[in-house]
BALOBA-1460 file (C-alpha; in Angstrom, 3 decimals):
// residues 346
<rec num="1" residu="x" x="4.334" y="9.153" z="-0.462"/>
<rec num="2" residu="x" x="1.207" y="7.072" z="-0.575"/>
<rec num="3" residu="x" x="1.130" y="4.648" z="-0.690"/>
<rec num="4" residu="x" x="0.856" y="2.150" z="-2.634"/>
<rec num="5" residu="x" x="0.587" y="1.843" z="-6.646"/>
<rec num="6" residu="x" x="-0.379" y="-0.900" z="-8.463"/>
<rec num="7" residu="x" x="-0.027" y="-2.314" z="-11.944"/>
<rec num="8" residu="x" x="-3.340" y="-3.278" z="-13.681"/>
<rec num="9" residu="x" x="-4.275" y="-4.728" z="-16.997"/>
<rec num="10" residu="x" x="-5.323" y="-3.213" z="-20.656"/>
<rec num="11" residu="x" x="-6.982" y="-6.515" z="-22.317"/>
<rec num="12" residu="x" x="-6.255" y="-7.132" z="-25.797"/>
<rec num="13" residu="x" x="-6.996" y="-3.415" z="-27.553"/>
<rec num="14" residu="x" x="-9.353" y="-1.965" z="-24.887"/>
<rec num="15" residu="x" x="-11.118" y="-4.065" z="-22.130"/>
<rec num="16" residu="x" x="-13.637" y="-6.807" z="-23.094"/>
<rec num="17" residu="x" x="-16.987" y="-6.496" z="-23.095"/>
<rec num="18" residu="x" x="-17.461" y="-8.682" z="-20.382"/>
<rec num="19" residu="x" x="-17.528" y="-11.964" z="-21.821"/>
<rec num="20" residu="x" x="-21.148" y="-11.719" z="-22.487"/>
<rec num="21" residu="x" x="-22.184" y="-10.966" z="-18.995"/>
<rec num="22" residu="x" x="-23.169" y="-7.210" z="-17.707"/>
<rec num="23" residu="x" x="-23.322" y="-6.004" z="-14.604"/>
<rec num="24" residu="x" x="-21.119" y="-6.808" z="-11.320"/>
<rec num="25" residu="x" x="-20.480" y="-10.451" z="-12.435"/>
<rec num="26" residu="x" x="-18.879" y="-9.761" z="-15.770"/>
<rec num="27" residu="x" x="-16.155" y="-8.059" z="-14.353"/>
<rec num="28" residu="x" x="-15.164" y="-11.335" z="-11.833"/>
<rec num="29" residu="x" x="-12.514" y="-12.872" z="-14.623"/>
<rec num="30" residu="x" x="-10.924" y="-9.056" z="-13.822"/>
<rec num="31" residu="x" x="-9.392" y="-8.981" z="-10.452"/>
<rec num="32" residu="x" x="-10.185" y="-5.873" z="-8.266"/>
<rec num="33" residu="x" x="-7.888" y="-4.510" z="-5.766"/>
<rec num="34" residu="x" x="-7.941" y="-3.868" z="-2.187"/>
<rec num="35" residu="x" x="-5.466" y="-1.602" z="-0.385"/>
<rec num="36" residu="x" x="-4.948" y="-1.062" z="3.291"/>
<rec num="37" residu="x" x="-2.971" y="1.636" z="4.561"/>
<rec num="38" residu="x" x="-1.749" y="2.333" z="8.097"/>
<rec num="39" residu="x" x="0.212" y="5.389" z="9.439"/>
<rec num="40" residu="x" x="1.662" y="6.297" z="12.893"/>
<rec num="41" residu="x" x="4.108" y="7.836" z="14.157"/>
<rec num="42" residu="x" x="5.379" y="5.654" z="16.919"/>
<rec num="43" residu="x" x="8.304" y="4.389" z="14.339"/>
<rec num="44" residu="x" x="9.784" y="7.946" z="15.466"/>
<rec num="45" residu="x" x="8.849" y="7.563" z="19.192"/>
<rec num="46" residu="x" x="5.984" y="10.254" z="19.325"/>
<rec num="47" residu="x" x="2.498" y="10.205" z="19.852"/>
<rec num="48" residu="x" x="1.275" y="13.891" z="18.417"/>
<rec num="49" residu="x" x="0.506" y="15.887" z="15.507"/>
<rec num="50" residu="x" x="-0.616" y="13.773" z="12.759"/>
<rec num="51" residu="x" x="-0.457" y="10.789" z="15.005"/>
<rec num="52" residu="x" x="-2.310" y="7.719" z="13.392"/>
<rec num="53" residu="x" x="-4.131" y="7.578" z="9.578"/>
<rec num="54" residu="x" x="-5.871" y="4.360" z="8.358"/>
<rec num="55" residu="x" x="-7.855" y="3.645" z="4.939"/>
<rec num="56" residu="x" x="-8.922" y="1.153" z="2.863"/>
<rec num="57" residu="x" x="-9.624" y="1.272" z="-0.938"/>
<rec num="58" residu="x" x="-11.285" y="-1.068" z="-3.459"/>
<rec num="59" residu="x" x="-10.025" y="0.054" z="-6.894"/>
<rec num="60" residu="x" x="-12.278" y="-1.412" z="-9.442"/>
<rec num="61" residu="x" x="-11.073" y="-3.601" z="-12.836"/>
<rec num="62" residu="x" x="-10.221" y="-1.951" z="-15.899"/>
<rec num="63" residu="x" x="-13.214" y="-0.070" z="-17.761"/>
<rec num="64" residu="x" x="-13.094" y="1.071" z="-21.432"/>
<rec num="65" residu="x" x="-15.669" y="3.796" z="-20.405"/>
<rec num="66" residu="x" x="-17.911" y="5.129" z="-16.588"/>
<rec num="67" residu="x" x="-21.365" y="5.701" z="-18.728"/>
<rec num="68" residu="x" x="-21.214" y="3.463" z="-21.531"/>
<rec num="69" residu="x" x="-18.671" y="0.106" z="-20.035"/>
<rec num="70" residu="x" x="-21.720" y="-3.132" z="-19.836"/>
<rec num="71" residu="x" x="-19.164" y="-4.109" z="-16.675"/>
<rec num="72" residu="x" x="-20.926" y="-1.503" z="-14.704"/>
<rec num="73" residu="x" x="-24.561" y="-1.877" z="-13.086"/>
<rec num="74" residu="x" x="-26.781" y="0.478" z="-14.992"/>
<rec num="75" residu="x" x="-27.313" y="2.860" z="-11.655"/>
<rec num="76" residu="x" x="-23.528" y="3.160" z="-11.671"/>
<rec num="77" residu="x" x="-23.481" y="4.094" z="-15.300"/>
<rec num="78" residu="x" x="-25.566" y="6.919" z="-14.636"/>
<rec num="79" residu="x" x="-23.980" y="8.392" z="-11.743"/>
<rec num="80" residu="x" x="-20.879" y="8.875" z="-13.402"/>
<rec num="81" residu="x" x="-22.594" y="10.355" z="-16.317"/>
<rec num="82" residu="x" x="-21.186" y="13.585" z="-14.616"/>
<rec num="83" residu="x" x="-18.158" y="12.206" z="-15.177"/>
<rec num="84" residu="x" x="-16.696" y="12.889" z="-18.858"/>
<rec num="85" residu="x" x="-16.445" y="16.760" z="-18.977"/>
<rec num="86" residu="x" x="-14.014" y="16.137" z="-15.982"/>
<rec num="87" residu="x" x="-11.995" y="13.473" z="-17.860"/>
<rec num="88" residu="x" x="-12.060" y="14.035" z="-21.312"/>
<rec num="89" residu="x" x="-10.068" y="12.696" z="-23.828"/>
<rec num="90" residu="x" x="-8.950" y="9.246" z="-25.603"/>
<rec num="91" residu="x" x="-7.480" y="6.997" z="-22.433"/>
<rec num="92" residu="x" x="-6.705" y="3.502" z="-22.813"/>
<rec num="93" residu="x" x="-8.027" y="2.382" z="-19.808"/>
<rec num="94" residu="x" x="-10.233" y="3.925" z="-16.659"/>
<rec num="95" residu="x" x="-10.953" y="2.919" z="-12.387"/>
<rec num="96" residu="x" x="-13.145" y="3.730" z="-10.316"/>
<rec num="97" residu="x" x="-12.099" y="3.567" z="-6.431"/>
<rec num="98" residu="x" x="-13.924" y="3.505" z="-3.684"/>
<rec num="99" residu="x" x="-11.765" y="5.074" z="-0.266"/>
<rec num="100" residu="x" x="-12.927" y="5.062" z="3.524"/>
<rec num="101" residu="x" x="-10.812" y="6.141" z="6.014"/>
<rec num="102" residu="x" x="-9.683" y="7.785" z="9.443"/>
<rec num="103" residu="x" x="-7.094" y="10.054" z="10.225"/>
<rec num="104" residu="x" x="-6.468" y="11.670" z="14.414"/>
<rec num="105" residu="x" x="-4.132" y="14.532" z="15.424"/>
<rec num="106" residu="x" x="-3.327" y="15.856" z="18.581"/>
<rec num="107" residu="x" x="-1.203" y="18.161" z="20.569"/>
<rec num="108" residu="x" x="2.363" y="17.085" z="22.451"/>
<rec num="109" residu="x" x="1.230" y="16.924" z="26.285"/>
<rec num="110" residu="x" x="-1.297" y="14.233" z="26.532"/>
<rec num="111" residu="x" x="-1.722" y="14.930" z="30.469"/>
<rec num="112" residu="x" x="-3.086" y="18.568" z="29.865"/>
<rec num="113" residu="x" x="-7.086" y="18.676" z="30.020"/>
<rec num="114" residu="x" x="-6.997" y="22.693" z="29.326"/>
<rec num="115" residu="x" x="-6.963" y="24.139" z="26.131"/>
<rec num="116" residu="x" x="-3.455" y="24.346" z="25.116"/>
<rec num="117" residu="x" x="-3.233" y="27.054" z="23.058"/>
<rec num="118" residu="x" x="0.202" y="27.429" z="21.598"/>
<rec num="119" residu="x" x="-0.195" y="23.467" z="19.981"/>
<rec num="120" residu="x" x="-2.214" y="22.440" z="17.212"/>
<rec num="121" residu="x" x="-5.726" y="21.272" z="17.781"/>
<rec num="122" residu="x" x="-7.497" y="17.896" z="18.665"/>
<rec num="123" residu="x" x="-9.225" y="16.813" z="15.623"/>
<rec num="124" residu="x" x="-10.847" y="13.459" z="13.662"/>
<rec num="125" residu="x" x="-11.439" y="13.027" z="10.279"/>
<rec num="126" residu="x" x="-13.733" y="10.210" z="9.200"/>
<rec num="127" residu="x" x="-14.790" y="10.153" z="5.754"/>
<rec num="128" residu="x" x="-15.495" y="8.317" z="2.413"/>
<rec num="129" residu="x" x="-13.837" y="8.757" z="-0.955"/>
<rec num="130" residu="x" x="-15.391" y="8.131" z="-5.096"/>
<rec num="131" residu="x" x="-12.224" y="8.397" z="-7.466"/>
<rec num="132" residu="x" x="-12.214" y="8.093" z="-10.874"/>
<rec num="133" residu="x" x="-8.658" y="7.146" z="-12.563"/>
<rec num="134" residu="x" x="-8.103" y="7.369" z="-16.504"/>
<rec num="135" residu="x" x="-4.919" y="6.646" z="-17.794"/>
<rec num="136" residu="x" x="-2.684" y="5.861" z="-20.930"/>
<rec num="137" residu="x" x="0.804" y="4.231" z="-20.885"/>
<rec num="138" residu="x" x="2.699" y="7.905" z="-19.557"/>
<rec num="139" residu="x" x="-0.309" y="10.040" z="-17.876"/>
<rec num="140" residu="x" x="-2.819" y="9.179" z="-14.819"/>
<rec num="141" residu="x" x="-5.649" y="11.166" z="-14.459"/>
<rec num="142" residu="x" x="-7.614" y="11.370" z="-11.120"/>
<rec num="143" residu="x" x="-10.675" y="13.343" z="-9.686"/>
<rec num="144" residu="x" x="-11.375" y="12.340" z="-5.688"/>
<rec num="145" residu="x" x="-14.644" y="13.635" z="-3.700"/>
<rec num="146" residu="x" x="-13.889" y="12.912" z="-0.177"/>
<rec num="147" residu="x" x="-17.751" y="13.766" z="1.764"/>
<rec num="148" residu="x" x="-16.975" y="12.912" z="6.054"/>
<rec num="149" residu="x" x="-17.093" y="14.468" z="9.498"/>
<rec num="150" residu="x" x="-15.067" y="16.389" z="11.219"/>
<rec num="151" residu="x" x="-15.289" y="16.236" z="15.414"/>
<rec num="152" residu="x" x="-16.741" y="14.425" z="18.091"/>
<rec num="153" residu="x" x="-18.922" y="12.230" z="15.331"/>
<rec num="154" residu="x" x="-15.195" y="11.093" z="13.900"/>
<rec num="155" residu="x" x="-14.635" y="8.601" z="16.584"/>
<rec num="156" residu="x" x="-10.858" y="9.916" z="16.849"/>
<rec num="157" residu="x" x="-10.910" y="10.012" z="20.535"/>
<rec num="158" residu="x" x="-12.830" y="6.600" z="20.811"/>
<rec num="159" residu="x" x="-10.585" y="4.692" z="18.096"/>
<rec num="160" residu="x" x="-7.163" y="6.121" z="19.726"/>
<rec num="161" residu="x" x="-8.392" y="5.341" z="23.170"/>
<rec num="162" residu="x" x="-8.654" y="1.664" z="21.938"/>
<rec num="163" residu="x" x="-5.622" y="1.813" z="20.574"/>
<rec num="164" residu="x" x="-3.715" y="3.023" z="23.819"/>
<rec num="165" residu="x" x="-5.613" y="0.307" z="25.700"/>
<rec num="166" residu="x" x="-4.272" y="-2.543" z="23.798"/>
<rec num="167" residu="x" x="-1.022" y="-1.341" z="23.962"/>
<rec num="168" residu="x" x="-0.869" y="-0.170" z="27.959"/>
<rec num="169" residu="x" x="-0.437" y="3.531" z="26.676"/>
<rec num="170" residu="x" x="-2.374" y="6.816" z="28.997"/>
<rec num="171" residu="x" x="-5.263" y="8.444" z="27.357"/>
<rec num="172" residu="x" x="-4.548" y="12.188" z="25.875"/>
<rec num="173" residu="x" x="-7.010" y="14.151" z="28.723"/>
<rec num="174" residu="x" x="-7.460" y="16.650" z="25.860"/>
<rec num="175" residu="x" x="-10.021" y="14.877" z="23.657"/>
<rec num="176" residu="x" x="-13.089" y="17.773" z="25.461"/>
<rec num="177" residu="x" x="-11.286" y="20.554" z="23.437"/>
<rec num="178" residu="x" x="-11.103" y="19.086" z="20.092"/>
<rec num="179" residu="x" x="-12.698" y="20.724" z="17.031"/>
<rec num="180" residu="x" x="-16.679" y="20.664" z="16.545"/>
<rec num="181" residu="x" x="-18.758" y="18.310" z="14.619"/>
<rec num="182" residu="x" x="-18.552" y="19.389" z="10.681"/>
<rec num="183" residu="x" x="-19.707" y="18.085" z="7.430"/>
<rec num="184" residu="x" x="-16.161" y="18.096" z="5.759"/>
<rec num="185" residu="x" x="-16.417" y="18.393" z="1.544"/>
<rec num="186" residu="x" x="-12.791" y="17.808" z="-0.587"/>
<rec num="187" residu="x" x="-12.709" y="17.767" z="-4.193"/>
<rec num="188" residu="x" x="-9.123" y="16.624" z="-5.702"/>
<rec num="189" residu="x" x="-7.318" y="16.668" z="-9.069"/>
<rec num="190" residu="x" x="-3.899" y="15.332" z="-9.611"/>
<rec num="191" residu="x" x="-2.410" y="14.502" z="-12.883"/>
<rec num="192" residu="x" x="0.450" y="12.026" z="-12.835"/>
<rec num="193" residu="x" x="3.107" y="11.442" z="-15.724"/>
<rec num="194" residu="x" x="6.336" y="8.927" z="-15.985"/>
<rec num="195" residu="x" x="8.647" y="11.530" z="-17.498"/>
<rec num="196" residu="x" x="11.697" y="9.249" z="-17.691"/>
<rec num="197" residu="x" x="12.109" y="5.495" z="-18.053"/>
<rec num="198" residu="x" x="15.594" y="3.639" z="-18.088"/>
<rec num="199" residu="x" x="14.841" y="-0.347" z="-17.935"/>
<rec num="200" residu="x" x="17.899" y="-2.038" z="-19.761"/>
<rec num="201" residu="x" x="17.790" y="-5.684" z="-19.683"/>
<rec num="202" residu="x" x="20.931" y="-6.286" z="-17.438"/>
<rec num="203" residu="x" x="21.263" y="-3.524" z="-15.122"/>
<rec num="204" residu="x" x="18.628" y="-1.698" z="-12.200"/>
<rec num="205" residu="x" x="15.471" y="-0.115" z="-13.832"/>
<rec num="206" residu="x" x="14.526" y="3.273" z="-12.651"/>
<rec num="207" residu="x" x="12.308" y="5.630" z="-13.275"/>
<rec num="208" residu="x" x="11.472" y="9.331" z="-12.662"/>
<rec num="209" residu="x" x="7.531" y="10.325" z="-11.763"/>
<rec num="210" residu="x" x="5.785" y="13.772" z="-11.722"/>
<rec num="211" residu="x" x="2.712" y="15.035" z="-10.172"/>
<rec num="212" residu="x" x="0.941" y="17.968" z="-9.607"/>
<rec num="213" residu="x" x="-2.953" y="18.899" z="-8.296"/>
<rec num="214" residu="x" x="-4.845" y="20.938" z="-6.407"/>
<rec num="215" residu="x" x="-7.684" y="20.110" z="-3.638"/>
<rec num="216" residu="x" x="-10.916" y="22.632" z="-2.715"/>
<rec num="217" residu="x" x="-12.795" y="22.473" z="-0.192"/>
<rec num="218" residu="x" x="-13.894" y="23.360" z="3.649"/>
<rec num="219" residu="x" x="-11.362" y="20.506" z="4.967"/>
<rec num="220" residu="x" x="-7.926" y="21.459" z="2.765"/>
<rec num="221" residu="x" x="-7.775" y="23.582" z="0.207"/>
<rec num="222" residu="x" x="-4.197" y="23.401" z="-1.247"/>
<rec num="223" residu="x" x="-1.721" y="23.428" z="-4.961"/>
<rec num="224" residu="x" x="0.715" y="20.734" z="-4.906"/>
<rec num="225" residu="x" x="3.483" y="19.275" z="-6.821"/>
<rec num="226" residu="x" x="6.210" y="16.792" z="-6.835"/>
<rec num="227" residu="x" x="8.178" y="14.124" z="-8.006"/>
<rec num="228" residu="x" x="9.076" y="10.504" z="-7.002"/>
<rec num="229" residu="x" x="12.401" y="8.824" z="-8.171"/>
<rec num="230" residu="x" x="12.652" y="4.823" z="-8.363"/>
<rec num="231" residu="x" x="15.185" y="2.066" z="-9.112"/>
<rec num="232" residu="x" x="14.923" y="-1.796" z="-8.665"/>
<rec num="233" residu="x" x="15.698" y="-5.063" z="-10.202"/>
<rec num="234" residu="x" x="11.775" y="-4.823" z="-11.726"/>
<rec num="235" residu="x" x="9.754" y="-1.317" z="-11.366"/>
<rec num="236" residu="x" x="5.827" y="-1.593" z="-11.593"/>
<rec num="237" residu="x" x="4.451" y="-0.474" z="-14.784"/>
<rec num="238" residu="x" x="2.124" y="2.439" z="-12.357"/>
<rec num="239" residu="x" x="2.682" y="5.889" z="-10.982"/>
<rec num="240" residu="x" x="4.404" y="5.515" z="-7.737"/>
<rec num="241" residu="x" x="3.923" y="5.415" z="-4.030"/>
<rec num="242" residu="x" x="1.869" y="8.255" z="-2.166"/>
<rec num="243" residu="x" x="0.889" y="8.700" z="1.624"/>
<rec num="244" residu="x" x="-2.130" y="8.991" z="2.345"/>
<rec num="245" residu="x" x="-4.000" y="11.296" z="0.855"/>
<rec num="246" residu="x" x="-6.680" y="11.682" z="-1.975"/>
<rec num="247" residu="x" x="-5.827" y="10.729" z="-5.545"/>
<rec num="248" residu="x" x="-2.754" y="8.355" z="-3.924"/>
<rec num="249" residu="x" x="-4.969" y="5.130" z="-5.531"/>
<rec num="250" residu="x" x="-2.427" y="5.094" z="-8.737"/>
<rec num="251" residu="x" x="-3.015" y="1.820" z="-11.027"/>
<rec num="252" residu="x" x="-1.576" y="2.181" z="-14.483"/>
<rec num="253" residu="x" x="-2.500" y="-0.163" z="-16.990"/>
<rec num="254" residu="x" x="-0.226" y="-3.201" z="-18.584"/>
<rec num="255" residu="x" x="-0.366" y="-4.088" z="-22.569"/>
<rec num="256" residu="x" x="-1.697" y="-6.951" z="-23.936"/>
<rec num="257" residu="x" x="-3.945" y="-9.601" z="-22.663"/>
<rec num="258" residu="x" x="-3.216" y="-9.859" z="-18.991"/>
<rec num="259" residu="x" x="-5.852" y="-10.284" z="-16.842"/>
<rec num="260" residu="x" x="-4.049" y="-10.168" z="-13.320"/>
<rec num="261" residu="x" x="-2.226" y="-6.863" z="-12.560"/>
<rec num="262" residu="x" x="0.259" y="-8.457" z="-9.611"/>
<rec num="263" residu="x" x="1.766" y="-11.139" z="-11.683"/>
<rec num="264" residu="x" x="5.449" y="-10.402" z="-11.573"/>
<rec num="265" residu="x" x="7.859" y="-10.625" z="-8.811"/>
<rec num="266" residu="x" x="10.102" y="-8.161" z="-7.624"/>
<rec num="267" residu="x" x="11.374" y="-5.138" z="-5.639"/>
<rec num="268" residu="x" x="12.408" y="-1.595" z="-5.408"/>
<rec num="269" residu="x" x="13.343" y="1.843" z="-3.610"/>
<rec num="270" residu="x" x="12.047" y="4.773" z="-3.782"/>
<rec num="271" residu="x" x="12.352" y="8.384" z="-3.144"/>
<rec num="272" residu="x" x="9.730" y="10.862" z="-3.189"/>
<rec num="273" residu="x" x="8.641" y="14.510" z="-2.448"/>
<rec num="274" residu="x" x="5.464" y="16.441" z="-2.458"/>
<rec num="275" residu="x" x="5.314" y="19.966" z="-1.899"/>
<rec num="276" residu="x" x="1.979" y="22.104" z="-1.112"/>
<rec num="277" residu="x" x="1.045" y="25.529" z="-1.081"/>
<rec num="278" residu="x" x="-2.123" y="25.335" z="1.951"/>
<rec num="279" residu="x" x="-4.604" y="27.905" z="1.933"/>
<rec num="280" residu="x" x="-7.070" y="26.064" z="3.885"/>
<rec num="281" residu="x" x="-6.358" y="23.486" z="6.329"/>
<rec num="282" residu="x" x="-9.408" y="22.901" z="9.512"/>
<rec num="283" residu="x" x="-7.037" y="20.499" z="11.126"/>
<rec num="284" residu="x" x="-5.156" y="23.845" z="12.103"/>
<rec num="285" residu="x" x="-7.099" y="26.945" z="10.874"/>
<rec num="286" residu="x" x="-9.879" y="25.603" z="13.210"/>
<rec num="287" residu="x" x="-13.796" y="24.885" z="12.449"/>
<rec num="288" residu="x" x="-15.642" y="26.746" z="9.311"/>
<rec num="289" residu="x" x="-18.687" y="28.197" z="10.439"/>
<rec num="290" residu="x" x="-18.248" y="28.019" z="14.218"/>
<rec num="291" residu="x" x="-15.708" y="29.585" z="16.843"/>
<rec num="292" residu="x" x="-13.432" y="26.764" z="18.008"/>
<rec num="293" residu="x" x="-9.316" y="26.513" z="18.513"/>
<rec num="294" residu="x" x="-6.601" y="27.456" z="15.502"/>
<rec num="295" residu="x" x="-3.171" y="27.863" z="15.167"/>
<rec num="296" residu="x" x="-0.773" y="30.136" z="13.069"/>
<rec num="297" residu="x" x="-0.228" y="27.282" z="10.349"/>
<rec num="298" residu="x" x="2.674" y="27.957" z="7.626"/>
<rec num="299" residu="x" x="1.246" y="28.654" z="3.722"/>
<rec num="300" residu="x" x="4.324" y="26.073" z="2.257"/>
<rec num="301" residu="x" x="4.781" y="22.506" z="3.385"/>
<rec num="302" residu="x" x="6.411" y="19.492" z="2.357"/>
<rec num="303" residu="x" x="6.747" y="15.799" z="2.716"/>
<rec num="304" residu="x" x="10.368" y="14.032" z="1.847"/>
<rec num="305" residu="x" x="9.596" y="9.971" z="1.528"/>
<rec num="306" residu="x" x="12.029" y="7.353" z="1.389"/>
<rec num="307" residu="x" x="11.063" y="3.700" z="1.080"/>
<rec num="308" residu="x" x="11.210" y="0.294" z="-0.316"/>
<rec num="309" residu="x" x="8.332" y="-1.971" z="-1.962"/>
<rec num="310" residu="x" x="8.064" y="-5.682" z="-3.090"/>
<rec num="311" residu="x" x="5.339" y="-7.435" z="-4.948"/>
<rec num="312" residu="x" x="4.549" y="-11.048" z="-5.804"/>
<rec num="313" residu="x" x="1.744" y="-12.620" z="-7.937"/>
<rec num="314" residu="x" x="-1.393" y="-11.786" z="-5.967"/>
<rec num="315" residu="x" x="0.077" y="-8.753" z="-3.574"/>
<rec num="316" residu="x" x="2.530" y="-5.863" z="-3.008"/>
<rec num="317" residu="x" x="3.638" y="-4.131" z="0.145"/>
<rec num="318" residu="x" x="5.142" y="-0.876" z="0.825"/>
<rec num="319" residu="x" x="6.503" y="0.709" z="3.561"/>
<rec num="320" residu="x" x="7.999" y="4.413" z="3.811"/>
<rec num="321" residu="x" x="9.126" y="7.385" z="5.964"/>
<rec num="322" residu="x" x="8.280" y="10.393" z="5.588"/>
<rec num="323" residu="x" x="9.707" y="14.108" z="7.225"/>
<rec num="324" residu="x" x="6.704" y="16.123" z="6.892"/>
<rec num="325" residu="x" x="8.266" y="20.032" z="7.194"/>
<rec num="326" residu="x" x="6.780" y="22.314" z="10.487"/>
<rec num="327" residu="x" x="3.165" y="22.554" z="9.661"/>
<rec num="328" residu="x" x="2.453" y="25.825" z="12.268"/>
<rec num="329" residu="x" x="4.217" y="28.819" z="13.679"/>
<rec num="330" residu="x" x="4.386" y="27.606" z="16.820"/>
<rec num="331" residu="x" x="5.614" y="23.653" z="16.162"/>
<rec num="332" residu="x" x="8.812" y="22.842" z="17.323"/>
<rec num="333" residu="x" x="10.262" y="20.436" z="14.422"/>
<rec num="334" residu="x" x="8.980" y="18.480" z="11.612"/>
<rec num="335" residu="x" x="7.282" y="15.522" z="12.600"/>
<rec num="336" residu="x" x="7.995" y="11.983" z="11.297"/>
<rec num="337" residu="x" x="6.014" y="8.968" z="10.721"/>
<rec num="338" residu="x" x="6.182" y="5.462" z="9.006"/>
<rec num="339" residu="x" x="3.694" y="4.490" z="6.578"/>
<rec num="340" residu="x" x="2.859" y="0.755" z="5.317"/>
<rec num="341" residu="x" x="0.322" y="-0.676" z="2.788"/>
<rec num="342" residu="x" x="-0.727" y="-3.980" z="1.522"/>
<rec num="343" residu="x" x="-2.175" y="-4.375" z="-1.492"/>
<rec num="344" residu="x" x="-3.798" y="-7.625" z="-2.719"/>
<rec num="345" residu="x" x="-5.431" y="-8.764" z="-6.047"/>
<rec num="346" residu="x" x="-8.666" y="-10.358" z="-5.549"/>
């Protein structure tokens, strides 16, 4: 799932033109928000596979347009100028989000310092993310470049050999056979819609949300799709709950003239699914240009997400597990992990 979603804010027919002041400090009446994620599967008791993921995201306030919006700094304006033919059409409201994050996998036997050959590989992934999210009241648009490194210049094996020392875990001996230094490029699309909405005044609300993208590139190259069913005493007015992954940054806008997006209190569950056809994955198919360790990985994969979420004026936090299905030939059972986020307006 991702994690989080938040609500944001459509201000009075479009968004202001800030207040008379361009640039960075016009948008300061319009609170930002920052999201922190955190993954690991130690809520399952194991210490492998897709063992830890962090990130942090900044998703901007709301803009009327990325080239022509006096909220953005000129240079800004003209780097998204790119932008439009990507995202055309008449949204109410647009983001942009900036991501940076980490994400470490390793094999099952942490004592073994040989190449193990029948387990996936060692690998880091450290990177930074531009998104750009346009959206109406039913549909979320989102393009995500992710530009990183995979390999020793990741800082997986340094970061989880912290990690282990705070907590009085063993190293993983492994870390000399992980994957090589790569520049690692991934371009995403996803396209989000609420395709049902029951919210009577005196029973639960829920909700039905759809998805479906695709991702190029030399780290994952993939088609996915899915769906994520919801029901509380008060639903956000957003696009659901992701893991993470690109595009999961999902802010929908609210009507009227609301200029904090976590203003109302409440709570809900959720249940979610995303399925993937992988062409491409380095994290198991190995390094691009340069000999190094693969496994047989399986074309069709899945990720089944239950959770619950609660928000208050100023924040929201989320926390889920997810069954993520056998990943390569040779893994013995689906792994499991716990994912939380905490999202605050600022």
């Amino acid at each position: 799932m991702l994690l989080t979603s938040l609500p944001t804010l459509v201000l009075a027919d479009k968004v202001p033109a800030c207040a008379g002041k361009p640039g960075v400090d016009g948008l300061k009446p319009y609170p930002d928000v920052y999201n922190f994620y955190y993954e690991n599967d130690l809520i399952n008791g194991t210490d492998n596979n897709y063992t830890n993921g962090l990130k942090v995201s900044w998703v901007s306030a709301n803009l009327e347009s990325y080239v022509e919006d006096p909220c953005l700094p000129l240079w800004i304006r003209k780097l998204n100028g790119w932008s439009n033919w990507l995202q055309p059409g008449d949204f109410t409201s647009r983001n942009m989000v900036v991501t940076g994050g980490q994400a470490i996998y390793t094999p099952r036997d942490l004592t073994r310092t040989d190449l193990i050959k029948d387990d996936r590989p060692y690998a880091g992934w450290l990177y930074l993310g531009l998104a750009w999210n346009a959206r109406d009241e039913l549909t979320m648009d989102t393009v995500e470049l992710d530009v990183g490194v995979v390999g020793p210049a990741s800082l997986a094996r340094q970061t989880q050999n912290l990690v282990h020392d705070l907590r009085g875990f063993d190293h993983f001996a492994g870390w000399d056979n992980q994957l090589h230094n790569e520049l690692g490029v991934q371009l995403v699309r996803e396209r989000k819609t609420r395709a049902f909405i029951h919210d009577e005044k005196n029973g639960p609300k829920v909700d039905l949300i759809t998805h479906y993208g695709a991702s190029i590139g030399n780290v994952k190259t993939y088609l996915n799709t899915g769906a994520e069913v919801r029901i509380g005493t008060w639903l956000p007015n957003d696009f659901g709950t992701s893991t993470i992954r690109p595009a999961s940054d999902s802010n929908a806008p609210l009507m009227g003239a609301v200029t904090r997006r976590l203003s109302n209190q409440g709570g809900h569950a959720f249940a979610a699914i995303d399925a993937r056809i992988v062409a491409h994955d380095i994290f198991l198919d190995g390094n691009t240009f340069v000999d190094s360790h693969s496994v047989d990985k399986r074309y069709f994969v899945s990720d089944l997400a239950l959770g619950v979420a609660w928000q208050w004026q100023g924040g929201k936090v989320t926390y889920s597990h997810i069954v993520r299905s056998k990943q390569f030939r040779e893994q013995p059972n689906a792994h499991r992990f716990g994912s939380v986020t905490l999202s605050l307006e600022y």
